[in-house]
N, C-alpha and C positions, 0 to 999 in steps of 0.2 A: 615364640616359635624358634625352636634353632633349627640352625644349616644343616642341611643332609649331609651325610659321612660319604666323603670320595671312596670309590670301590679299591678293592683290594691293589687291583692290577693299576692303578693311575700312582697311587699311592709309593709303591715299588720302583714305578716306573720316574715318577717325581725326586726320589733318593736318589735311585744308583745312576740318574745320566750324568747329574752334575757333578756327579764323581768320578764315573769314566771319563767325560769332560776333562774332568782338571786334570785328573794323573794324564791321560794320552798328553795333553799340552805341557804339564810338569816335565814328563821325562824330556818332551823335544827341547827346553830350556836347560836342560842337564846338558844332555848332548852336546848342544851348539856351544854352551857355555866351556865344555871340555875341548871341543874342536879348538873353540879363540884363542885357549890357552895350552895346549901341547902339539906338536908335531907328531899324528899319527900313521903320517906317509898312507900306503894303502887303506888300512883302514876305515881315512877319512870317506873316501869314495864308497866303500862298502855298507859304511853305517847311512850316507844317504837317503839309500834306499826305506828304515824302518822311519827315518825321522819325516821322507815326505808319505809315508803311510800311515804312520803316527798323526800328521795333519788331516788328513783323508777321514779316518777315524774319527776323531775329534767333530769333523763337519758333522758325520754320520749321528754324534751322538748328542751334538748341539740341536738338531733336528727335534727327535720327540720330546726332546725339553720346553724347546721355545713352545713347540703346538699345544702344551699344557698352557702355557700363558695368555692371557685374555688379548691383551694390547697387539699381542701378534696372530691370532685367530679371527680378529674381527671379520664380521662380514661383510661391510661397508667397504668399497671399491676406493673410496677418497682415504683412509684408512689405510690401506695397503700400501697405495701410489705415496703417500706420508710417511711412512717404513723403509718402501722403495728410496725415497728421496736421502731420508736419515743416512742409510746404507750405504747410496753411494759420497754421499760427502763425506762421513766416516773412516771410509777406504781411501778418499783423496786428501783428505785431511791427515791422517795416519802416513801414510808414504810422503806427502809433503814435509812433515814434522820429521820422520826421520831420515829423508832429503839434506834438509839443514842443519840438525842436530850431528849428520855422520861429516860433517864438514863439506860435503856438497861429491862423497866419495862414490864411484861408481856401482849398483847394488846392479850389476853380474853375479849369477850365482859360483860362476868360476873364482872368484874373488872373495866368497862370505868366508873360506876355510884357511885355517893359517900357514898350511901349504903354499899358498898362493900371494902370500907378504902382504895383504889386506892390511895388517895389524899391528906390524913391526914398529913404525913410528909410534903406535897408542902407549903398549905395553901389556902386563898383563892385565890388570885392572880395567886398564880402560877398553883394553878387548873386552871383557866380560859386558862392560856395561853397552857398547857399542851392538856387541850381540842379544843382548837383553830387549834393544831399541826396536831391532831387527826382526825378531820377535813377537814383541807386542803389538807391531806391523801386521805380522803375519796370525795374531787372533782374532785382531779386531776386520781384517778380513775373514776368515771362519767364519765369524756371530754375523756378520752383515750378509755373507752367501747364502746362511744358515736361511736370514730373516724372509730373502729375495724366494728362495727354494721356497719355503711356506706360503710365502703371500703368492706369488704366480700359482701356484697351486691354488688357494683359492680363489683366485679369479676363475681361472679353468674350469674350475669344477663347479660353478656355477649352475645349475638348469643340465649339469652334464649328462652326457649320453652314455650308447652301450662302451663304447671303445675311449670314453675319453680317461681316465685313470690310465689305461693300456698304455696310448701313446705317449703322458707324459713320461710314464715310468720308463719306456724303452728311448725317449729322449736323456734323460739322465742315465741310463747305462750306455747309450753312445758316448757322452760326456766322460764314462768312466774310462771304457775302451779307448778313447784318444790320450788320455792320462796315462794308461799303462804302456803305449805305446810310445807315447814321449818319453815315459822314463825307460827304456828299453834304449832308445834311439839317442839320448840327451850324450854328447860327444865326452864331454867334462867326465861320466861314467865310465866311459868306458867298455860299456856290454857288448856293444857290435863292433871288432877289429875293422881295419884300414881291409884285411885277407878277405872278409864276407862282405865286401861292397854290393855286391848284387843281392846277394840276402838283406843290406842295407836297405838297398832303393827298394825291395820289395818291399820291405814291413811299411819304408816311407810311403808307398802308393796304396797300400793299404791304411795306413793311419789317413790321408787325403782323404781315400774313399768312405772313408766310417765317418770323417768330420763332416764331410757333405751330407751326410746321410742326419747328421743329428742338427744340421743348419735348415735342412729340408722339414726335419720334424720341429724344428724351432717355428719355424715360417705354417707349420700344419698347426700345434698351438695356439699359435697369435690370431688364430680365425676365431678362437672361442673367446667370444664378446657380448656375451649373451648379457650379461650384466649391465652394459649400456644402456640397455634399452630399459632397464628398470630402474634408472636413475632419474632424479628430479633436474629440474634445469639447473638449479644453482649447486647441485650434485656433480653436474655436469661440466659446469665453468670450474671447479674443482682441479675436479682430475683433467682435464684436459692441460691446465696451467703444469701440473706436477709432473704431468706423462712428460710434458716437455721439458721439463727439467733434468727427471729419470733418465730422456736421452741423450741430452745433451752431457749429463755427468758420466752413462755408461760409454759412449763414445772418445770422451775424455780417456776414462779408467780401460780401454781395449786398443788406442789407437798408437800404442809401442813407444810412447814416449818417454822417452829419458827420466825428464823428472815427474812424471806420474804414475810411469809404469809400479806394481810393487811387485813383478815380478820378481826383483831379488829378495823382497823380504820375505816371501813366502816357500822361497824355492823355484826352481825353473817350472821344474813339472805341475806343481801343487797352481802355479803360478797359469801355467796352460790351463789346467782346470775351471781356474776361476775368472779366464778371460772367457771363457764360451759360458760363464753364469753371465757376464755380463754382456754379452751378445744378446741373450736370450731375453737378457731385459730390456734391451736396446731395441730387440724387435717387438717385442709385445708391446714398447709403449710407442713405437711408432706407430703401429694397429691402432692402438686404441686409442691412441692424440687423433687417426685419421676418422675413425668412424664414429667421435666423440664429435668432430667437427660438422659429420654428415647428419648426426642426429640433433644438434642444437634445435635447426627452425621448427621439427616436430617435440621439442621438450616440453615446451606449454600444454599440449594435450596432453603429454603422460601428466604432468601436475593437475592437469583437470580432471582425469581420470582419478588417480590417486585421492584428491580431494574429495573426491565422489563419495568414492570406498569408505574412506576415512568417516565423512560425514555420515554415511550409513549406517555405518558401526558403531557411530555415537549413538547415532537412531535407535539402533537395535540394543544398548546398553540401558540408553534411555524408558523403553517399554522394562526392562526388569528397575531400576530404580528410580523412577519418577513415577509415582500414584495419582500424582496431583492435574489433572488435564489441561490447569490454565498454564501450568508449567513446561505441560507436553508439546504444545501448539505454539508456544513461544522457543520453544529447542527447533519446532519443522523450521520454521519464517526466517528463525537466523541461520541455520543451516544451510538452506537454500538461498536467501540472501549472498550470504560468502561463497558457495560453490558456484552460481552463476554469476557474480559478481553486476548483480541488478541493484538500483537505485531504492527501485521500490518492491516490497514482498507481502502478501497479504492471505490469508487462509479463511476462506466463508465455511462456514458448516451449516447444514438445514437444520433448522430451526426443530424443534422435538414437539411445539405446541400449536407455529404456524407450519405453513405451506411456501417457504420462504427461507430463504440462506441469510446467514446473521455474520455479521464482522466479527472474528474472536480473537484474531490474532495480525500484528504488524507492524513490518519493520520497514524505517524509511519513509514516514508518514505522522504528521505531528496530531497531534491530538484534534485540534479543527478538523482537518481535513478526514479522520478516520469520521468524525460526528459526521461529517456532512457523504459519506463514503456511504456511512448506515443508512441514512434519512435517504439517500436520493438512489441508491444502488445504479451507479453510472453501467456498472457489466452485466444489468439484468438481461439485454440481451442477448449476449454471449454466452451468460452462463446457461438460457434457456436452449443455446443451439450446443452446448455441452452436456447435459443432461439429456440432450437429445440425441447426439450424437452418439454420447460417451466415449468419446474419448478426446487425447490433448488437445490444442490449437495450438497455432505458432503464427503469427503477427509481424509481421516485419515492417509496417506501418501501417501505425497507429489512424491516423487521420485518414488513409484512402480504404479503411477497411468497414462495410457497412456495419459489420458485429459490434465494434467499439467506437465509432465513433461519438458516441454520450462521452466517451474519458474524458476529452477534452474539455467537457462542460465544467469536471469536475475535476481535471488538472491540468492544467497547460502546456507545462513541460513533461510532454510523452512520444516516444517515439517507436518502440518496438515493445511488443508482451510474448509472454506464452504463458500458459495454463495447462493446469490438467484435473480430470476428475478423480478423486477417490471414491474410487466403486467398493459397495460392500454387498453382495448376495445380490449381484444383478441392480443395485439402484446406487444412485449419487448421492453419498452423504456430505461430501464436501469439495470443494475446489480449490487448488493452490494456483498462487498467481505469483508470478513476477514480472517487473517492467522496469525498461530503461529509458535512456531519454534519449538515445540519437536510434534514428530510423536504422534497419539494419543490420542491430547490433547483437542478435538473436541466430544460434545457426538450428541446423537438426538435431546436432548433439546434444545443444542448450534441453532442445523438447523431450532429447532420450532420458537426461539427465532427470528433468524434473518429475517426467514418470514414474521412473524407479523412485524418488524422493515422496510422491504422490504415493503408490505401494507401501511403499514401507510407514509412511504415516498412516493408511488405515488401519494396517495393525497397530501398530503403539497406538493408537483413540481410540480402536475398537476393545484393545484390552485395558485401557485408564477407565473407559467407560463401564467394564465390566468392573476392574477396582471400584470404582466409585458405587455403584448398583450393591457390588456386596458389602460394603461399610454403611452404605445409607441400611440393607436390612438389616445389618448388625446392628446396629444403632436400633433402627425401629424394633428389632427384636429385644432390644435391652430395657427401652420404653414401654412396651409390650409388657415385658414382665415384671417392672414398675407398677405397669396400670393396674396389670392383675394380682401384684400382691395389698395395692391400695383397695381394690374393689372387692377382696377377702375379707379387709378389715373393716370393711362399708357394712360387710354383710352382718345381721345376729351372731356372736360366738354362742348363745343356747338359747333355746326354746322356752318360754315364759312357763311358770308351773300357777294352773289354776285348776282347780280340785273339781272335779266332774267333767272335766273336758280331756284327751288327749290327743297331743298336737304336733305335726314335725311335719319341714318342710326341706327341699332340696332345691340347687339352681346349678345347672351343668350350663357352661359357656359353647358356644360353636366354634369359637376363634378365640384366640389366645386374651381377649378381653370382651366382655359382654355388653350387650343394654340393658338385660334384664337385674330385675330390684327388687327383693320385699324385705320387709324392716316390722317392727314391732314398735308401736309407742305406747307406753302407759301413759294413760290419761287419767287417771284415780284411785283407790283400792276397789272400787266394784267392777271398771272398766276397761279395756285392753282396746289401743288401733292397729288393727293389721293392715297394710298397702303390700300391693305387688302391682309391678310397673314395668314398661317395656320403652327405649329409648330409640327411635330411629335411626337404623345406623350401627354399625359394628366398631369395635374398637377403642383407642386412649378417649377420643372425643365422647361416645357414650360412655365410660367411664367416670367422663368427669361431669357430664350431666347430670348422673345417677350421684353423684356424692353431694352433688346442689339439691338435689329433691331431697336427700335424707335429713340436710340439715334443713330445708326449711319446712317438711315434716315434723320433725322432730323439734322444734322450734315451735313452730305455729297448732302443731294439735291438741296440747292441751285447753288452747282459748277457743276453740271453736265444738261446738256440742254436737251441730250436723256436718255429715261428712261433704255435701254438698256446697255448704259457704265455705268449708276448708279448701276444700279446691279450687271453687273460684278464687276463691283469696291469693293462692298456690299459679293457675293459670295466669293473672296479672300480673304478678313478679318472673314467671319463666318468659311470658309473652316479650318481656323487653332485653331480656339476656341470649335467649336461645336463637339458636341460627337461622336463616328465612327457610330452610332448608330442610329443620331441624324441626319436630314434636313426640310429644313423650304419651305412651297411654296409661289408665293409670285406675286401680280397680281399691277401694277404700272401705273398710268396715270396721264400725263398733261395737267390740262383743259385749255384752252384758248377762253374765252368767248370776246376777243377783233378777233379773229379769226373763231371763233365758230370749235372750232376743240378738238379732245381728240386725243393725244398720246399715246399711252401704250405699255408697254411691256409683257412677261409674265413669270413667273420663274417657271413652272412645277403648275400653281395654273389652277381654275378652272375658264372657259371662260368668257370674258365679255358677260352680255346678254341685245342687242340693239332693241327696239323696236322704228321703225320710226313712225311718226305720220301719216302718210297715210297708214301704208302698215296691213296688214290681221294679218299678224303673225310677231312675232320679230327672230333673229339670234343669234346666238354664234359666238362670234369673237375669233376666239382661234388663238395666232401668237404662234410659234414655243418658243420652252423654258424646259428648264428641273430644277429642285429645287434648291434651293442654299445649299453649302455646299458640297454637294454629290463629286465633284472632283476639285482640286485645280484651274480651270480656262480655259483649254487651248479648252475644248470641252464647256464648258459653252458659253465664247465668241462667238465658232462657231456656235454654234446653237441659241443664242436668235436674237430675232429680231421686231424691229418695225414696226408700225401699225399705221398708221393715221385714224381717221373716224370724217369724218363732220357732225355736227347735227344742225337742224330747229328747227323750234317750234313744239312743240308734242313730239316728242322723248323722249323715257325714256332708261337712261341706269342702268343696276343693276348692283354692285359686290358682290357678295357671296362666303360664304366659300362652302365646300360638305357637310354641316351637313344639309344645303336647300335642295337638293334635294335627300341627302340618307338615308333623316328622313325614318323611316318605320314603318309599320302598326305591328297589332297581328299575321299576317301572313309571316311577313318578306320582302311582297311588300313595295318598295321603292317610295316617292315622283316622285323624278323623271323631268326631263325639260322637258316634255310635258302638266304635270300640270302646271309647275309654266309658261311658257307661258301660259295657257288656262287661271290662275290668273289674270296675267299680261294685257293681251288683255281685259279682263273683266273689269277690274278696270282703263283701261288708261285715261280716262276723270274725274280721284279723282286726288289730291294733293298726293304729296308724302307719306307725314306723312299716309295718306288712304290706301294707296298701299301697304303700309307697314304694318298696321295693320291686310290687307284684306291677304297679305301672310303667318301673324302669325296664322291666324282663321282659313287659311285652310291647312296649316302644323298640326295645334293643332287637328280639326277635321278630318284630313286624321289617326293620330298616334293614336287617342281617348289616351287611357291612358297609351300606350307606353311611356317610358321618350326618351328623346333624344340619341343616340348614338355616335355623335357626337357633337361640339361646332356648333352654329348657328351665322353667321355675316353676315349682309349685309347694303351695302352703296346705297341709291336711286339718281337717279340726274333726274330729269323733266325739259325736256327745256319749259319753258311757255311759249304763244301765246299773256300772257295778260287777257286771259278769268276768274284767278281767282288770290285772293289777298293771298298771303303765309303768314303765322304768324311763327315768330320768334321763333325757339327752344331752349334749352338749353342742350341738350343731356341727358335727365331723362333716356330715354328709353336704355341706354348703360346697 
């Protein structure tokens, strides 16, 4: 990822200051440096005037430099006062230094020019370099007013209002006005003759009058301290330590003294200007040292507010990246744990199976004590006058309060709770708890607090629980269609080819995996077993029942000659695997097209249905039979029983599951066997493959847009006359 491109105008504005910068402060080192070394009598006084304009400037253009810089923009209040601080030792450390380095010589600005014999002992040289000193006095004030101007600025502008920008800005052009004035007024110049005294004393009471005016709007600034109150306590110990420093350095750097003043290294005038920067800072940190100190005993609640928030927003980050709910409920417990700063923290959730809140989550509670939390449920009830209630409680002890006191049973050291419900669509899904151990220790706030913690955990669990619900269908969906590509492969890929018979069968599932079964076994070259079969139950578990009967069908049918002892045989081995829950039906015949005969038995399925070739209407052959599995044998045997039926040409027999005939319409009217014969008879001079079609068209137009309720299977068998030619299937239609 790269950095975004700074726009045109920063860009520009980043070049050309620190270039104005340097030449305005370049040429004032020319200057001076020419002054130390030649006698330019009047001149000297005349070029004054560009070189303390030249500094002026220089400030002006240090300004939108520095506000490009990170370190000097910050918004942090202790940050600023840390800048503030830098600044004014800077400025006292600078004028100290060249204090001692000028030999300890008077820095009058009547005295910086060589008019004035300043220099004479040095020479030229050492004037140069003397002025140099003088100088770099006079930048390193610039950079540090520069710093002061930008940071009070962003203090002020804090939370600022309509007029705040207005006043500061016309505070610093007050500032400017008494600068122009001093240098109008500054004696050493010369502008105002001894002849215009009165014009003198005027501009003097008018430079008075404008200084008050910008010490008045000095004192109107320092009121905006809106920043205070958004500081954290040890924010607070902060700045208040540094304001006081601030002061103490700006009263230092303002209070006319000899050896701190830098009034000459800067210039008289430039020098006035930069005493009312430090006035300004002098008063803003007295403000804010004062109402730093009146806000200390209320800092804890802003840090517990703060906290709150904070914790919230974890909260609320937490529902987009935590899926996991055991992860969820452990982010509420410590959250809330550290924001109330309780011993103990616990979250019950009601139970999804019982009628009952379960322990899921907690912190400050050893693993015994949670066991024995769950077994004995000490807050049952509490929690019952909570769900009753709905809404928080607040405890302020433990022991005299009827709701809790079980706690004690089940922890000794307890002395103050609160709780709250998470309501979700008008019911109590969960409750949070916390507890401490000295009575008392609990206010209202604590209770506001945990409610909103309470809210916002039912979102994040209402929507983990929603994560979870849709991965579990993904999942089940993915198993789903697992079962159903396995249960495809269960099925016939083609229809047996035996010469006088033709046969085709179909099975449409209701749900993305079936019960329903039928399967072909050869049992010899003259013989064929056809089963169809229905498993109770929809879904992967009928799936995998249905692949058990295939193989032990498919296994077991050749040794068995009645289709009746196969079954039993078949019902013994499902009786001990299948679920109490759980029985299969199951409809069984052996074609014999060397004998023209069918066999079958019946397991509790639903009838054969025989339509002879001559006759008006076809039958149900129902032999006696009850399901497999349902009892280990001894009544199964008794009751199934075989059935022979001989078939001609023209005969059609069907097997079907009950999804044939208990399809049903919009009204809950059922298919039915009196349609699927009236199909039947209607369609008995088509080919199977037709028959078969002709039963899905009118199952489909009987339901219109009903889906099925059941699985749909059926197997066709047409005994043909000869009158038409069958074409080969492959079982597409499965």
């Amino acid at each position: 990822m790269t950095d975004r491109p700074e726009p045109a105008k920063l860009r520009l504005q980043t070049l050309f200051t620190p270039l104005a910068a340097g030449v305005l402060l370049g040429i004032v080192v020319v200057v001076d440096c020419l002054f130390a070394t030649t006698d330019m009598g009047l001149m000297e006084l005349l070029a004054v005037l560009p070189r303390e304009a030249l500094l002026l400037l220089g400030l002006g253009a240090l300004i939108p430099l520095l506000q490009c810089r990170t370190w000097v923009n910050d918004q942090r209040p202790a940050f600023q006062f840390r800048n503030f601080t830098f600044a004014v030792l800077a400025i006292l450390f600078a004028t100290l230094a060249v204090y001692h380095l000028s030999g300890g010589r008077s820095l009058e600005l009547e005295k910086i020019y060589p008019s004035y014999k300043l220099w004479e002992s040095a020479g030229g040289a050492g004037a140069v370099m003397l002025q140099s000193l003088f100088d770099l006095s006079a930048f390193v004030a610039v950079i540090c007013c520069a710093v002061v101007i930008i940071g009070l600025r962003q203090l002020i502008y804090h939370n600022r209002k309509k007029h705040t920008a207005r006043v500061f800005h016309l505070t610093l052009a007050f500032f400017t006005l008494v600068y122009l004035l001093d240098l109008v007024l500054a004696p050493s110049l010369g502008l105002v003759s001894t002849e215009a005294a009165n014009w003198g004393r005027y501009l003097q009471n008018v430079r008075d009058g404008i200084k008050a005016l910008a010490i008045i709007f000095i004192i109107v600034n320092s009121f905006r301290l809106s920043w205070v109150k958004s500081t954290s306590k040890k924010e607070k110990w902060s700045c208040l330590g540094l304001s006081v420093l601030c002061l103490t350095g700006s009263i230092f750097m303002i209070s006319g003294s000899t050896l701190f003043s830098y009034t000459g290294s800067t210039g008289y005038v430039c020098g006035t200007f930069f005493n009312l920067i430090g006035l300004f800072l002098a008063v803003y940190s007295g403000f804010a040292a004062g109402s730093l100190m009146l806000h200390l005993p209320t800092a804890k609640t802003y840090d517990r507010q703060l906290e709150e928030i904070t914790s919230l927003h974890d909260l609320g980050r937490a529902v987009k990246s935590t899926l996991d709910l055991d992860q969820l409920v452990e982010l509420i417990t410590t959250h809330t744990s550290r924001v109330l700063e309780s011993s103990t923290c616990w979250l019950d959730l009601r139970s999804e199976t019982e009628d009952r809140f379960e322990l899921v989550s907690w912190s400050g509670i050893g693993d015994e004590e949670a066991a024995r939390q769950q077994r004995d449920h000490p807050v049952a009830t509490l929690s019952q006058w909570v769900v009753r209630q709905q809404k928080p409680a607040l405890i302020k002890d433990i022991a005299a309060d009827r709701r809790s006191a079980d706690l004690r049973n089940w922890r000794r050291k307890t002395g103050s709770l609160v709780c709250a419900p998470l309501l979700s669509g008008g019911e109590v899904i969960g409750i949070l708890y916390a507890l401490k151990d000295n009575t008392y220790s609990f206010e209202k706030e604590d209770l506001l607090a945990l409610a909103a913690f309470a809210d916002q955990a039912v979102v994040s669990i209402e929507n983990a629980k929603l994560v979870r619900a849709s991965l579990e269908k993904e999942r089940m969906e993915q198993e789903l269609k697992i079962a159903r590509e396995v249960q495809m492969r269960l099925l016939p890929m083609t229809i047996p080819e035996i010469e006088g018979l033709d046969m085709d069968a179909l099975s449409l599932p209701a749900y993305e995996v079936g019960g329903d079964y039928y399967d072909f076994i050869t049992l010899d070259r003259d013989r064929l077993g056809v089963a169809i079969g229905d498993v109770s139950g929809k879904g992967t578990s009928a799936a995998f029942y249905m692949a058990e009967i295939k193989g032990i069908l498919q296994g077991l049918g050749p040794m068995y000659e009645a289709p009746s002892l196969l079954l039993s045989r078949v019902n013994q081995i499902l009786h001990k695997d299948l679920d109490k829950r759980t029985f299969i039906t199951l409809l069984y015949a052996v074609i014999s097209p060397k004998d023209d005969t069918l066999l079958l038995a019946r397991a509790g399925h639903c009838p054969l249905y025989h339509l002879p070739g001559d006759a008006p209407r076809g039958n149900f052959i129902t032999p006696d039979g009850i399901g497999l599995g349902l009892e280990e044998g001894r009544l199964f045997e008794k009751v199934i029983r075989d059935e022979t039926v001989r078939y001609r040409a023209g005969d059609i027999f069907l097997f079907f599951s009950d999804g044939l005939v208990e399809a049903q319409a919009g009204d809950g009217e059922e298919f039915g066997e009196t349609r699927l014969d009236q199909v039947m008879v209607e369609n008995r001079h088509r080919p199977a493959t037709e028959i078969k079609l002709a039963l899905l068209n009118a199952v489909n137009n009987f339901k219109e847009k009903e889906r099925l309720h059941d699985d749909l299977t059926l197997f066709i068998m047409k005994v043909s006359g000869g009158d038409f030619a069958r074409a080969p299937r492959d079982g597409s239609d499965r």
